[in-house]
N, C-alpha and C positions, 0 to 999 in steps of 0.2 A: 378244869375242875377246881384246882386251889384258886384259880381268879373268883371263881364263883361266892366261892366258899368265905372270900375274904370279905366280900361284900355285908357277910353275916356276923363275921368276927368281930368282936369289942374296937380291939385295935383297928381293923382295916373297917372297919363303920365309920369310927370319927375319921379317920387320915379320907378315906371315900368322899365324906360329908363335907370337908373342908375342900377338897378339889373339885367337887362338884358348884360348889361356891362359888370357888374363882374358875370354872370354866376352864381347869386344869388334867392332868390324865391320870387316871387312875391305877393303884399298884395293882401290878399282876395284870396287865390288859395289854392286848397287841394296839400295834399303829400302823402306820404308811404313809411315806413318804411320798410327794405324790411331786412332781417335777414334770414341767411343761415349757415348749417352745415351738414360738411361731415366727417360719419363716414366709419372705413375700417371695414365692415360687420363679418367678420371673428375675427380679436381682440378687435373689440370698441375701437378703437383708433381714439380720431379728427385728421381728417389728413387735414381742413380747414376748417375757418370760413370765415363768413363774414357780415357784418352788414352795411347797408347805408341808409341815408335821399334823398328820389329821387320825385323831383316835376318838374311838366313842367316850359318851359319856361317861361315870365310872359309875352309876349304876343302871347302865344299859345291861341288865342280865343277859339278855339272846347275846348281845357282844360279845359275852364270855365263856358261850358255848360252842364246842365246835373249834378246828383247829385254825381255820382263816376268818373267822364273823368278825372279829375286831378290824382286821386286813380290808375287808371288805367296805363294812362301816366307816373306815377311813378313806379310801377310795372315793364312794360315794361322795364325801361330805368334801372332799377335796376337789371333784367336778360343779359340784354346786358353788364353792366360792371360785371357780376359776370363768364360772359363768357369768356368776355375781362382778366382775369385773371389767366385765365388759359392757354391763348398763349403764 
């Protein structure tokens, strides 16, 4: 509720508006950490990692609703570049 809220507040408006800019996380908003490893089944051998900090936008509203939407939203967003890496 206060992430939500901050979204409309003077102060968390501009601090929002500037993170949103730079494609930064916003106050008050969950994240997830999102860690990945692939091993070649046959020698154990890593054959790729991968590790990322993945949080919604800061005025993704639904992110800030609900006790996991931001957890989640990062998950997601953490599978799609783990995809994107493999193109």
């Amino acid at each position: 509720m206060l992430g939500t809220l901050s979204r409309f507040d003077m102060a968390g408006a501009v601090y929002n508006g500037v993170q949103t800019a730079r494609d930064g996380e916003g106050s008050l908003t969950g994240s997830a950490i999102y860690a990945v490893e692939i091993f070649d089944a046959a020698t154990s051998k890593l054959l790729s990692a991968f590790v990322t900090k993945q949080y919604p936008s800061p005025y993704d509203i639904k992110a800030s609703v609900g006790p996991l939407a931001a957890a989640e939203i990062g998950i997601d967003k953490g599978a799609d570049a783990l995809v994107a890496q493999f193109k």
